[in-house]
C-alpha positions as CSV (number, residue, x, y, z in Angstrom):
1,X,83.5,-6.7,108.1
2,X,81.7,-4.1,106.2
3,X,78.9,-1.6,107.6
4,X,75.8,-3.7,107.0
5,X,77.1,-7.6,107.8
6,X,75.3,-7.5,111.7
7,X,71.8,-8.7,111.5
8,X,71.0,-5.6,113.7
9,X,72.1,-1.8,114.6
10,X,74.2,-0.7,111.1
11,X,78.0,0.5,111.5
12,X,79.1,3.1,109.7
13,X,81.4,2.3,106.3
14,X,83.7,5.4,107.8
15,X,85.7,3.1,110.3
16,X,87.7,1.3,108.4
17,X,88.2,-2.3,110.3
18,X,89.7,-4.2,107.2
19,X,92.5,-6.9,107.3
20,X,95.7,-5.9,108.9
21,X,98.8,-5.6,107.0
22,X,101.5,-8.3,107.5
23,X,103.7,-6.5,109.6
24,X,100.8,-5.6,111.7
25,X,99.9,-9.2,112.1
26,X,103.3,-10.2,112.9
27,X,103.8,-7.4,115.3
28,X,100.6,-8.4,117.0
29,X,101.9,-11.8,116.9
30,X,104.8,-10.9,118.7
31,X,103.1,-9.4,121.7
32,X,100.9,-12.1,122.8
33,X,104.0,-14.7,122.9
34,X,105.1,-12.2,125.3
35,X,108.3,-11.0,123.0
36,X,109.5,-7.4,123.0
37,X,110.5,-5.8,119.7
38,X,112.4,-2.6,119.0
39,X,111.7,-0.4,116.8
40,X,113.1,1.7,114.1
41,X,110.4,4.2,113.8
42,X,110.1,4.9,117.6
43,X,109.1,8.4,117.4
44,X,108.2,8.5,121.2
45,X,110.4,10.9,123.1
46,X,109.9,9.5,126.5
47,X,111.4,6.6,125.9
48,X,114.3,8.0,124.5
49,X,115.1,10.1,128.0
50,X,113.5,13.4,126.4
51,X,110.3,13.6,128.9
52,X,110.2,17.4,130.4
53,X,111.0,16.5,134.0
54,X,107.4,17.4,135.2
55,X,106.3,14.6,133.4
56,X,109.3,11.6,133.7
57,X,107.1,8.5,132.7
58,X,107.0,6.7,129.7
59,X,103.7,7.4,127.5
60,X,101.8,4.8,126.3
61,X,99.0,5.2,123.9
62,X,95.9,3.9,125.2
63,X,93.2,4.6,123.1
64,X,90.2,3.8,125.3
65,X,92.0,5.8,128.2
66,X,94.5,4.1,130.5
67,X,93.3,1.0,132.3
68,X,94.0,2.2,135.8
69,X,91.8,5.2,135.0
70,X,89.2,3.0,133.5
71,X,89.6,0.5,136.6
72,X,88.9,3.1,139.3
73,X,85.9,4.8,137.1
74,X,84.3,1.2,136.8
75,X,84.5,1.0,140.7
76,X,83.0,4.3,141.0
77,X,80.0,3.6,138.8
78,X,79.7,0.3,140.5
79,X,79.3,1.3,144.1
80,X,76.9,4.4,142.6
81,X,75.0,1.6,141.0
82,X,75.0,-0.1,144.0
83,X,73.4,2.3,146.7
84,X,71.1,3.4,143.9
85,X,69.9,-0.1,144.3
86,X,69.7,-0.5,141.0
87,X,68.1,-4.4,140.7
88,X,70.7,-7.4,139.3
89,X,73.6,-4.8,138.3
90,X,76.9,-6.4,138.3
91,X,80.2,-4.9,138.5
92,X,81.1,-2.5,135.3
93,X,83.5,-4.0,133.1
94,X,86.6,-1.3,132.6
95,X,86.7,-3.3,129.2
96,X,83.0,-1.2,128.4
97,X,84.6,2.2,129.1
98,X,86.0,4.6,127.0
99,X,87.1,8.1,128.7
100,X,87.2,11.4,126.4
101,X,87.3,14.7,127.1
102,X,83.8,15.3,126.6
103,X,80.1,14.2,126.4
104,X,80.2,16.6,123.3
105,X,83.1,14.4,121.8
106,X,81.0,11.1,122.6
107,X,78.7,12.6,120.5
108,X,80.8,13.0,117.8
109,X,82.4,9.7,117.7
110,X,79.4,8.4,118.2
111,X,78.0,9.5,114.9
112,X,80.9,8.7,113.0
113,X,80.4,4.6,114.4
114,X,77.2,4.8,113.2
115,X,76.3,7.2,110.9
116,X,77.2,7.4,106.8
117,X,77.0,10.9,105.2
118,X,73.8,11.7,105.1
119,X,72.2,9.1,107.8
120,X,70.1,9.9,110.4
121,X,69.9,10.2,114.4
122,X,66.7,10.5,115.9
123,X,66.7,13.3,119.0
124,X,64.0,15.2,121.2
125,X,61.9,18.2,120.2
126,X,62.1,20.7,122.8
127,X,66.0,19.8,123.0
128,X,69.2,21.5,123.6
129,X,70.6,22.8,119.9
130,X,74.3,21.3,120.7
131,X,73.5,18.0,118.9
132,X,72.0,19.3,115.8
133,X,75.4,21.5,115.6
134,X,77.6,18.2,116.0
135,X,75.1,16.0,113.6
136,X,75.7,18.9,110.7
137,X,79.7,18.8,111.6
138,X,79.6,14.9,110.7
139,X,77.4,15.3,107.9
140,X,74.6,13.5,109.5
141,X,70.8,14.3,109.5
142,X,68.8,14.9,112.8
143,X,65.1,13.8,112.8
144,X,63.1,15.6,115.8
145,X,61.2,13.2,117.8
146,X,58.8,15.4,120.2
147,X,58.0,15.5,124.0
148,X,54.7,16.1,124.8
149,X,53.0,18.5,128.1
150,X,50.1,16.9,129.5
151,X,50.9,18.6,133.6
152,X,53.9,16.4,133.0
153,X,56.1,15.6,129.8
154,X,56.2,12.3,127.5
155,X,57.7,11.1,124.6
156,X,55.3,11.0,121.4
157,X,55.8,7.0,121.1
158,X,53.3,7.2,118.4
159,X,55.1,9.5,116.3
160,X,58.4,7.8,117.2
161,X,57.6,4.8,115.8
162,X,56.2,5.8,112.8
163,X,59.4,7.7,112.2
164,X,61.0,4.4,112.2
165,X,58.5,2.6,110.1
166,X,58.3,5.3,107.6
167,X,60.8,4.8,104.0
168,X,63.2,6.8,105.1
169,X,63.0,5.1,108.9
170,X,65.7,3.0,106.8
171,X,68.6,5.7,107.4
172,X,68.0,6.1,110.9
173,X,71.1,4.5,112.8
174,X,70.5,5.8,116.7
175,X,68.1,7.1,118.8
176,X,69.3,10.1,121.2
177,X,67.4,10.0,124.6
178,X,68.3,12.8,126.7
179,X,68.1,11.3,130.9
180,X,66.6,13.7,132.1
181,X,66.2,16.1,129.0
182,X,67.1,19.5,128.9
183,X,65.2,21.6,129.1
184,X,62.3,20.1,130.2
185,X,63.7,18.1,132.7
186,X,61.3,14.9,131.9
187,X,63.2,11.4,132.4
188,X,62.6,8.3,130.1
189,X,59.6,6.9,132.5
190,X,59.9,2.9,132.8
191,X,56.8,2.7,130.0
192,X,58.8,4.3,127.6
193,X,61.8,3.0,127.9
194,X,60.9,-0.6,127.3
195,X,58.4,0.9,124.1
196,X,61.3,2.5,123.0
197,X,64.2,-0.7,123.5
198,X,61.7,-2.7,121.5
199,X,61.2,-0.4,119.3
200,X,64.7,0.5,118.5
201,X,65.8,-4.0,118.7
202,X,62.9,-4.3,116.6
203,X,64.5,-1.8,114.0
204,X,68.4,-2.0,114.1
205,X,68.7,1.2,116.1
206,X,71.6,1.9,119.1
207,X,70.3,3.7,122.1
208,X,72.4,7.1,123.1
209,X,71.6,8.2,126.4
210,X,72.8,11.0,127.4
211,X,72.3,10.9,131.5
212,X,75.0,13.8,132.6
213,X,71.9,15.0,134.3
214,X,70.7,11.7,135.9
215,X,71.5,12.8,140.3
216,X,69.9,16.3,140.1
217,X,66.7,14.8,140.7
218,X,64.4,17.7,141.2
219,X,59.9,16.8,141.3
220,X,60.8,13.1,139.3
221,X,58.3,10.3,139.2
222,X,59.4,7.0,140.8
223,X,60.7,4.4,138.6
224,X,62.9,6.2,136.7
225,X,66.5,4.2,136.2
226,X,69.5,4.9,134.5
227,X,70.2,3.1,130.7
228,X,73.5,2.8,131.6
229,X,73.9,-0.9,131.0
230,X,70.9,-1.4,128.9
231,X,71.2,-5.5,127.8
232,X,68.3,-5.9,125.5
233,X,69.5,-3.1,122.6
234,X,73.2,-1.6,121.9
235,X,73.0,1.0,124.3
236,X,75.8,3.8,124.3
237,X,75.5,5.7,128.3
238,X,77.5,9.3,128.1
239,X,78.3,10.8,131.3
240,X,81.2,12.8,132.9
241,X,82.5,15.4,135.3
242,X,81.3,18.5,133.8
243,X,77.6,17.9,135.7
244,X,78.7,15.4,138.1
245,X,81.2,18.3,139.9
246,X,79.4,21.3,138.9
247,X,82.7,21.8,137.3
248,X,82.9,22.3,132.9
249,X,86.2,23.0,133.3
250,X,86.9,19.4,134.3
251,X,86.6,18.0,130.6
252,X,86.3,14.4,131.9
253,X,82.9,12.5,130.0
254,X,83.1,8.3,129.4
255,X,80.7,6.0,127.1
256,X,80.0,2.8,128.8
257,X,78.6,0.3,126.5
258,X,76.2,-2.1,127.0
259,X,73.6,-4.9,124.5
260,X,73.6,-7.7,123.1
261,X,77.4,-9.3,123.1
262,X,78.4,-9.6,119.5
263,X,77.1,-5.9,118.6
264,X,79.1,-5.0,121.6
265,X,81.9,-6.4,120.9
266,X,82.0,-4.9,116.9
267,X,81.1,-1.7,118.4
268,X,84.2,-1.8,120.5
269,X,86.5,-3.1,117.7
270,X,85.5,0.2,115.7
271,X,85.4,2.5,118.6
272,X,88.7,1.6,119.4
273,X,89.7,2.7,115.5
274,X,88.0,5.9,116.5
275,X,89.3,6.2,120.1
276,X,93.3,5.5,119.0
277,X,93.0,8.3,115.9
278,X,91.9,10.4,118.1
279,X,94.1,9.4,122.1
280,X,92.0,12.1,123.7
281,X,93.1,11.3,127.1
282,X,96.0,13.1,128.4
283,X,98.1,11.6,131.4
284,X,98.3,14.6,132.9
285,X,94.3,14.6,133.4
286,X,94.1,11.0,134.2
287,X,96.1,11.6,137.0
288,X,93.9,14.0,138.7
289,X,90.8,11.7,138.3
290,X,91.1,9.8,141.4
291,X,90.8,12.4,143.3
292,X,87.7,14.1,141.3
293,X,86.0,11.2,141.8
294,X,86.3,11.4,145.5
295,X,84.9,14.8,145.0
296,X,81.8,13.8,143.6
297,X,79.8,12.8,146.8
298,X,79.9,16.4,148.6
299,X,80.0,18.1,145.0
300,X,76.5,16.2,144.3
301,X,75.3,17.3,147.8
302,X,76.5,21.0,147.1
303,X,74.4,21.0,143.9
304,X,71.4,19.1,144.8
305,X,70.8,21.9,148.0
306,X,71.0,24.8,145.4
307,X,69.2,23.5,143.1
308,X,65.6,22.3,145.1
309,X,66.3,25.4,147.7
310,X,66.1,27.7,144.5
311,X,63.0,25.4,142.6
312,X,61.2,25.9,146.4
313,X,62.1,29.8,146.2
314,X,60.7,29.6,143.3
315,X,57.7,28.1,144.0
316,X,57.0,30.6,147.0
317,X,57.5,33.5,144.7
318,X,55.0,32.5,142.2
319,X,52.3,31.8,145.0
320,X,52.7,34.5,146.6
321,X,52.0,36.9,143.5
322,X,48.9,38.4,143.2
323,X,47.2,37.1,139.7
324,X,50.3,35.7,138.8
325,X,50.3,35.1,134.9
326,X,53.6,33.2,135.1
327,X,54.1,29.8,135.9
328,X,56.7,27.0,136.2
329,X,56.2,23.7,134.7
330,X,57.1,20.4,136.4
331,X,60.7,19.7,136.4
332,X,61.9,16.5,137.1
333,X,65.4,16.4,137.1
334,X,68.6,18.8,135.8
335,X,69.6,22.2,136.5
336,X,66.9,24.1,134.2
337,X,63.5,25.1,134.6
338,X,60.8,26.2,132.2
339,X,58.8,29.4,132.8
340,X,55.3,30.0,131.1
341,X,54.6,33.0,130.9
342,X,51.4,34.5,128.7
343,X,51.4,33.5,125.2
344,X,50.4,37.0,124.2
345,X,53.8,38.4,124.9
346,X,56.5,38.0,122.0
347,X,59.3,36.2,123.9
348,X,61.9,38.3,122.0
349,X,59.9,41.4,123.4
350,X,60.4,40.1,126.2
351,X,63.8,39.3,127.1
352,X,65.1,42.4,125.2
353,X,63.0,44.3,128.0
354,X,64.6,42.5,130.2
355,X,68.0,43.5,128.5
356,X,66.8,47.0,128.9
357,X,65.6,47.8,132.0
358,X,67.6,45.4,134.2
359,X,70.3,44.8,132.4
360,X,69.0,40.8,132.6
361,X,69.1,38.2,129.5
362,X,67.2,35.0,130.0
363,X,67.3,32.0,126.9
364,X,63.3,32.1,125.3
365,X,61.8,28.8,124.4
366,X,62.3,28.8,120.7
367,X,65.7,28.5,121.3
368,X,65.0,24.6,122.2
369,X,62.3,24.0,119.6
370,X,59.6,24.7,121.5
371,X,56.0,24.3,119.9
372,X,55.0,27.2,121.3
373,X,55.2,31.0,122.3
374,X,55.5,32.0,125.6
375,X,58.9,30.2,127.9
376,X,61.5,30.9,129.5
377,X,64.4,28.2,130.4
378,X,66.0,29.5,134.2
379,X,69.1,28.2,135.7
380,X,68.2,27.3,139.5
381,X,72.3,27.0,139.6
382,X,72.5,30.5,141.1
383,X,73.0,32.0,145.0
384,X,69.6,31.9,146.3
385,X,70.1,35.7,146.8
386,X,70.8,36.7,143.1
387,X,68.2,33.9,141.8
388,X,65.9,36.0,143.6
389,X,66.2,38.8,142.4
390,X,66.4,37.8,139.1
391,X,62.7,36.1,139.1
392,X,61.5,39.5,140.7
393,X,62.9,40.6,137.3
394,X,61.1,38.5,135.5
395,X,57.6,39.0,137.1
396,X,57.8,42.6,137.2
397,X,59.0,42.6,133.5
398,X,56.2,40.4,132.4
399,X,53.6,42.9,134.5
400,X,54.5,45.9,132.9
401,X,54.4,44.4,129.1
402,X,50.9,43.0,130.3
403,X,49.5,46.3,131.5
């Protein structure tokens, strides 16, 4: 089938899902009438006794991860599903999974399934620079949608969809919807997301959403809901350990797809091309994950505590200043907050004083697009004691430049 034979989202011409060769036929043949061959090419050493004796079973590659892995993460997303009460969910097929070592990697693969050279992903203005840096590693474009500050953030729908509509609109193969975004911390509110699943059935586009962030609900708006298992559009759902366990040393992420059945089902026939060049999961990690997963409960607990203690230190402090000329704007969800602080001070000034005197660096907002002068993106991740002080920093730093 080539890249442009489904009526709706486009597949890239990179995965190459042409005709099997004869043996391959024959071998696959062989299989389903339940018959065993040997081979003379068997280049795997642990079937040939050579296994180190750490590791005595027999490999096999499973491209999408092994099933038992995929089995106990669709139970886990099932039951979180469940006592999120999220409305008419069914079980999650292991068959929709596909474990990797990373949400970065999902990324990656992700763009080659849909993306030609020089085709285009649309992704939110402020952002976080990591996709731009994988989109120019697969030679793909990144168009900047932008989230707008009214007291609370939104997506420009407007401007979204004339993106689309617009001549070159034509090369755009997925939208990038960050759950809640980073830096801003804004989720996709119920409005917008079914604006932007018409919008992107209406044009041929596949959903990524990137919810890593999702639990770490911090000042949300109700209605928000996950698009993990999104029916009406092809709808790719990254998550993974990294945020999930507080822990990026875990390098555990999963795509679950979800949409209409037969876009599905050719996005899983060229994923798995992807997936079994690539066999990112290693047994030895696999093994772990069960009991990772019964981490996550108390890990989520740990982190949520930090995080809304430090936001409600945060708070305090600010009120507390007299003529305070900084602020923090609305977070919803994540680990990050935005600072405003006055326009009038250079944010590189700003920061390198920082450097200077208190031996403090701090990320300014035109490192994430930012329209504007005048943020600062904070980690509420730290002990209470040593986010503390570091705010102090900050509003004494921003005093002095000011007087």
């Amino acid at each position: 089938m080539d890249a442009a034979s489904l009526d709706g989202v486009h597949f890239s011409s990179r995965v190459d899902t042409g005709a099997p060769n004869p043996i391959t036929v024959a071998e696959r043949g062989a299989l389903a009438a339940g018959v065993t061959l040997s081979r003379l090419n068997d280049s795997n050493p642990t079937r040939h006794g050579l296994a180190p004796r750490s590791l005595p079973s027999v490999y096999t590659a499973r491209p999408r991860g092994p099933m038992q892995l995929r089995r106990q993460l669709a139970d886990f997303l099932t039951e979180r599903e469940r006592a999120a009460g999220v409305s008419g969910a069914g079980p999650v097929d292991p068959d929709d999974l596909y474990v990797l070592s990373s949400t970065s990697q999902a990324y990656s693969w992700l763009m080659k399934l849909f993306c030609d050279a020089g085709d285009a992903v649309l992704a939110p203005k402020p952002g976080y620079p990591l996709i731009e840096s994988i989109a120019r590693l697969e030679n793909v474009r990144v168009v900047a949608y932008h989230l707008r500050f009214d007291g609370s953030w939104f997506i420009d729908l407007g401007e979204l969809k004339s993106l689309l509509d617009e001549p070159r609109g034509a090369t755009i193969r997925a939208l990038v919807l960050i759950n809640p975004n980073n830096p801003t911390g804004s989720y996709v509110k119920p409005g917008e997301r079914r604006a932007l699943v018409s919008l992107c059935a209406e044009h041929g586009v596949a959903i990524i959403a990137d919810e890593v962030f999702f639990d770490d609900a911090l000042e949300p708006f109700p209605g928000n809901a996950r698009l993990s298992g999104e029916r009406a559009v092809l709808t790719c759902a990254l998550d993974g350990f990294s945020k999930m366990l507080a822990a990026p040393h875990a390098k555990v992420g999963w795509i679950r797809l979800s949409g209409p059945d037969e876009e599905v089902l050719e996005a899983k026939a060229r994923l798995d091309v992807i997936a079994d060049d690539y066999l990112p999961m290693s047994d030895i990690i696999a093994q772990r994950v069960p009991a990772l997963l019964g981490d996550a409960e108390d890990q989520s607990a740990l982190v949520h505590s930090r995080i809304r203690g430090n936001l409600a230190t945060l708070h305090r402090m600010l009120a507390q200043e007299p003529e305070c000329a900084v602020s923090v704007l609305r977070a919803e969800g994540g680990w990050n907050v935005l600072l405003r602080v006055p326009s009038a001070l250079d944010e590189d000034e700003l920061v390198l004083t920082m450097i200077r005197e208190h031996r403090l660096s701090a990320q300014p907002g035109y490192f994430f697009d930012m329209d504007s002068n005048g943020f600062l993106a904070v980690s509420l991740l730290p002990r209470p004691e040593e986010f503390a002080v570091h705010i102090r920093m900050v509003l004494d730093t921003v005093a002095s430049l000011l007087g």
